[in-house]
C-alpha positions as CSV (number, residue, x, y, z in Angstrom):
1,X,-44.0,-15.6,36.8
2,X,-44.1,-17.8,39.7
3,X,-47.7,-18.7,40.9
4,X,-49.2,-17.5,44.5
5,X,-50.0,-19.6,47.5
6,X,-53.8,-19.6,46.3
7,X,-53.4,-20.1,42.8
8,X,-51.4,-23.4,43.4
9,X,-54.4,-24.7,46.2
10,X,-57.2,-24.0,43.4
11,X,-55.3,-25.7,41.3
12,X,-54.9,-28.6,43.5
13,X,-58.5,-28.5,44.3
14,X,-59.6,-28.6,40.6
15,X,-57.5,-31.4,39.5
16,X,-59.0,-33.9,42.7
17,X,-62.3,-32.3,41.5
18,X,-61.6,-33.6,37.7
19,X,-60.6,-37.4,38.6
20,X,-63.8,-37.5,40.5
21,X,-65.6,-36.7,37.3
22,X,-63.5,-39.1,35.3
23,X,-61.9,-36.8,33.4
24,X,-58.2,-36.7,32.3
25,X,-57.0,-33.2,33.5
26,X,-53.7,-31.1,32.6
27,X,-52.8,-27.2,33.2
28,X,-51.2,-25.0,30.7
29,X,-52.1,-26.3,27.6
30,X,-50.8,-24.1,24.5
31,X,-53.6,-23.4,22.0
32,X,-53.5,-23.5,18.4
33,X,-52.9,-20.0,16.5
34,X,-54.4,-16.7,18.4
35,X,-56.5,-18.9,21.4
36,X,-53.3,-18.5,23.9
37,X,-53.1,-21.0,26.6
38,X,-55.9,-22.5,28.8
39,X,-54.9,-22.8,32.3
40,X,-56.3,-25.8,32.9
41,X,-58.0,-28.3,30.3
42,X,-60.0,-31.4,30.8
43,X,-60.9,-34.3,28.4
44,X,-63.8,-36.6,29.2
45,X,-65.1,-39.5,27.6
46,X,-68.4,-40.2,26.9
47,X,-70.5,-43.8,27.1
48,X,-71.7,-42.9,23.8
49,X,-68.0,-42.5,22.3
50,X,-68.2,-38.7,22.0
51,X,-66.1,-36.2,24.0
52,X,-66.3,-33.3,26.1
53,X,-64.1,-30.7,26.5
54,X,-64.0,-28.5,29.7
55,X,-61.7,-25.5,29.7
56,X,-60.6,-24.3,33.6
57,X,-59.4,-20.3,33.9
58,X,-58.1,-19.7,37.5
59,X,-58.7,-16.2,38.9
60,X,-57.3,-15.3,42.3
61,X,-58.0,-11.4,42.2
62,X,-59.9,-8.3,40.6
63,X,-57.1,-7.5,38.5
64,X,-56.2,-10.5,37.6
65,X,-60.3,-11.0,36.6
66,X,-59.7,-8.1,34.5
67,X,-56.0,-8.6,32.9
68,X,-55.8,-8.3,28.9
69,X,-54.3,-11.2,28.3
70,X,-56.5,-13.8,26.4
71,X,-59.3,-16.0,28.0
72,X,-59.1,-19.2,25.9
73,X,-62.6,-20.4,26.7
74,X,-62.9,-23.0,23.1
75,X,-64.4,-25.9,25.2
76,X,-67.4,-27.3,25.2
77,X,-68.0,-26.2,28.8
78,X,-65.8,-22.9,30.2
79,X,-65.6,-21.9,34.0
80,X,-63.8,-19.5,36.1
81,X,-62.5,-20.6,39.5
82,X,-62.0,-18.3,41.7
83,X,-62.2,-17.4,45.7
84,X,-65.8,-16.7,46.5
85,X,-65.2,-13.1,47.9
86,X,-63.9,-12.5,44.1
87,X,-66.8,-13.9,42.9
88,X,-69.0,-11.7,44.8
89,X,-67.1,-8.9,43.1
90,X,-67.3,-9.4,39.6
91,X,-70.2,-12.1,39.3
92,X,-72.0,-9.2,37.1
93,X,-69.2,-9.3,34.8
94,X,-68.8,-13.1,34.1
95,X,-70.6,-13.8,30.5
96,X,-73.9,-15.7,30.1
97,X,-71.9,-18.7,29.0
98,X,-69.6,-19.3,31.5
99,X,-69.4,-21.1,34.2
100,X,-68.0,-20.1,37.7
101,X,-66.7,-22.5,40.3
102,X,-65.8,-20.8,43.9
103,X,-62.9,-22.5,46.0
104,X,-63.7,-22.9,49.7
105,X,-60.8,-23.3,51.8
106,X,-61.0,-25.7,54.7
107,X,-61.3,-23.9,58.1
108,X,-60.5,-26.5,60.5
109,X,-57.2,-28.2,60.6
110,X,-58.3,-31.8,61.1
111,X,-59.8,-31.4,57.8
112,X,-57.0,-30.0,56.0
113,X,-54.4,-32.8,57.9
114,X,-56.3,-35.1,56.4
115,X,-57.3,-34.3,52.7
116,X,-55.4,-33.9,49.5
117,X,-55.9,-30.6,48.8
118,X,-56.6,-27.6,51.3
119,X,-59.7,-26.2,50.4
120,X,-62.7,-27.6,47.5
121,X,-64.6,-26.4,44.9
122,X,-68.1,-25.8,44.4
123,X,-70.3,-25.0,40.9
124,X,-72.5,-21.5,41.7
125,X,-73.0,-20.9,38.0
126,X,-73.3,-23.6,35.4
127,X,-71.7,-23.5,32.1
128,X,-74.0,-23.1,28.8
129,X,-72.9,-25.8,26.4
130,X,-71.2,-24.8,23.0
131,X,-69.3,-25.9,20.0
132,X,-65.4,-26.1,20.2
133,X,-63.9,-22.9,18.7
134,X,-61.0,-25.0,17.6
135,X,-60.6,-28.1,15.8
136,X,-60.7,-31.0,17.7
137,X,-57.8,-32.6,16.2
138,X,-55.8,-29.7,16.9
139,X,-57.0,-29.6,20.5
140,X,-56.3,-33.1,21.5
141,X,-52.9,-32.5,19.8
142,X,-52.1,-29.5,21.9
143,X,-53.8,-31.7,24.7
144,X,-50.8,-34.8,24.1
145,X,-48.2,-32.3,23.9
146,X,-49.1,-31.0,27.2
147,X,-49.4,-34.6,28.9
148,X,-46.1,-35.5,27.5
149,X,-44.2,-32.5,28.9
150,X,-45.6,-33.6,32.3
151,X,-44.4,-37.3,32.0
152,X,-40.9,-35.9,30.7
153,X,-40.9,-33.9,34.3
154,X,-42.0,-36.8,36.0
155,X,-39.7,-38.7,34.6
156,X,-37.0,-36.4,35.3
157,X,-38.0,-36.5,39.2
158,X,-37.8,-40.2,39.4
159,X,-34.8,-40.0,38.1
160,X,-33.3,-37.7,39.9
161,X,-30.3,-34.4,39.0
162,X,-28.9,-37.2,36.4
163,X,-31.1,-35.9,33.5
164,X,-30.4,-32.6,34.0
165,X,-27.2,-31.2,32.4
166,X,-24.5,-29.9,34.4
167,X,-25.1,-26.2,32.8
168,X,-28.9,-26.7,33.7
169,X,-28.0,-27.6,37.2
170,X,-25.7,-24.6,37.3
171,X,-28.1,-22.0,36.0
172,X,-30.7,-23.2,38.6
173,X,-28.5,-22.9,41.6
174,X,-27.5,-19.2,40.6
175,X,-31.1,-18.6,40.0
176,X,-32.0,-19.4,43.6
177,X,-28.8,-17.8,45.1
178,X,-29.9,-14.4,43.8
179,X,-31.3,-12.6,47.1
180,X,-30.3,-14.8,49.9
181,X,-28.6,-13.5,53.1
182,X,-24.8,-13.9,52.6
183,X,-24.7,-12.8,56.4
184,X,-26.3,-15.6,57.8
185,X,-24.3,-19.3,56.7
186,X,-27.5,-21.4,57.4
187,X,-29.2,-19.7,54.3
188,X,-26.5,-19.8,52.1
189,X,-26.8,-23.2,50.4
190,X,-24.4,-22.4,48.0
191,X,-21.0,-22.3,50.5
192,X,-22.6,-24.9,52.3
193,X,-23.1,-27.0,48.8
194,X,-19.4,-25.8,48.1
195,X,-17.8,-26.7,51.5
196,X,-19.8,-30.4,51.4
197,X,-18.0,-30.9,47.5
198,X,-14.9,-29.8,49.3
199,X,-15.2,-32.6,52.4
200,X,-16.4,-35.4,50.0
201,X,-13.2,-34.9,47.8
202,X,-11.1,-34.6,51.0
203,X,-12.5,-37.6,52.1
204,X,-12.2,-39.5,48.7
205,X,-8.4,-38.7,48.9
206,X,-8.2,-39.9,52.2
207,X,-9.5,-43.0,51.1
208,X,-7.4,-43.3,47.7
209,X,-3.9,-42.5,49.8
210,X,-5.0,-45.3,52.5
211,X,-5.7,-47.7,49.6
212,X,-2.9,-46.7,47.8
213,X,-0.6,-47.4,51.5
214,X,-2.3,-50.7,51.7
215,X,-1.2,-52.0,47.9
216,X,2.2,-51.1,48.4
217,X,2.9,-52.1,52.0
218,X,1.5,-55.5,50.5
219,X,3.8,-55.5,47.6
220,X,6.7,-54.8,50.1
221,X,5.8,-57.6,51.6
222,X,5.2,-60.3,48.7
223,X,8.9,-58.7,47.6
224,X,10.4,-59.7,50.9
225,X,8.6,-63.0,50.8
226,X,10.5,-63.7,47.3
227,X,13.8,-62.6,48.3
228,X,13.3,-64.8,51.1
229,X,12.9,-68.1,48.7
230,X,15.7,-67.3,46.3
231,X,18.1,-65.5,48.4
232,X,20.3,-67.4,50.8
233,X,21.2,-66.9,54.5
234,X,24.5,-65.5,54.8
């Protein structure tokens, strides 16, 4: 399901928020067995050696507050983020334990010209400390996992469409064709796409043919230029 406008600002919000702290953030980390997947999970390091473990759960509405689906809240530390207006609405419902962070949008434009993210974030109920729920080998494994499938699409961004399969490439483009206005050309990216593939390979013929021209006209001459050598005047 593709993420709303809000959900991708908090998200942008809390991951500026976590470098500040000096932690190593990532979202959609996979837990081990029945814990589901934590929406967003932070590792920090301690002076002292030890770790701490801060486990993000992004809420953007009342029903989305309430869904079934699991809260994985195994950190040391658990919050909710969440608009404040949706904290005013269920703050009697968050548990003793958790933590609730409220994301502020930026009112003026200068601001939001000029920051990384469009809105911040701000703690109105600290988190209670508590023992993983998981082990910690497993979590940091599940952690690694995560990191590496964002360097993989990293890496695939540097790098451009040449990772991507041609069938990959082909599924994606029908995916985004689906619902687009056949009646108006400037939408359609796909005839446009088509037409371009078209004038390239037009164009790369032209080319060939004029090349192909040039070699031979050349050889017609370096033929002439031998007949003229060994072949008398008459």
């Amino acid at each position: 399901m593709a993420k709303s406008q809000l959900t991708l600002e908090m998200e942008d919000a809390l991951y500026f928020y976590g470098l500040e702290q000096g932690e190593i953030i990532i979202e959609e980390v996979s837990m081990p067995d029945e814990w589901g997947i934590v929406d967003t999970l932070a590792f920090r390091s301690k002076p002292d050696g030890t770790h701490e473990w801060r486990c993000y759960e992004l809420k953007v509405s009342k029903p989305d507050f309430k869904s079934t689906a699991k809260i994985s809240f195994i950190g040391n530390y658990n919050y909710y983020v969440m608009p404040k207006p949706l904290y005013d609405a269920v703050k009697d419902e968050v548990p003793s334990h958790v933590g609730v962070m409220v994301y502020l949008p930026f009112a003026i434009e200068e601001m939001v010209s000029e920051s990384l993210t469009k809105g911040s974030l701000s703690i109105v109920k600290k988190a209670s400390k508590q023992e993983l729920l998981v082990n910690e080998g497993q979590l940091m494994n599940s952690f690694l996992h995560s990191l590496f499938r964002e360097v993989r699409k990293a890496k695939k961004l540097e790098k451009g469409l040449q990772l991507y399969r041609s069938d990959e490439l082909y599924r994606e483009l029908s995916k985004r064709y689906k619902g687009f206005d056949v009646h108006h050309s400037d939408k359609n990216f796909l005839e446009t796409f088509a037409e371009e593939i078209r004038q390239d390979a037009v164009t790369e013929l032209r080319d060939e043919l004029e090349a192909t021209t040039s070699e031979y006209r050349e050889l017609r001459e370096q033929m002439r230029q031998r007949r003229r050598q060994t072949e008398p005047y008459l």
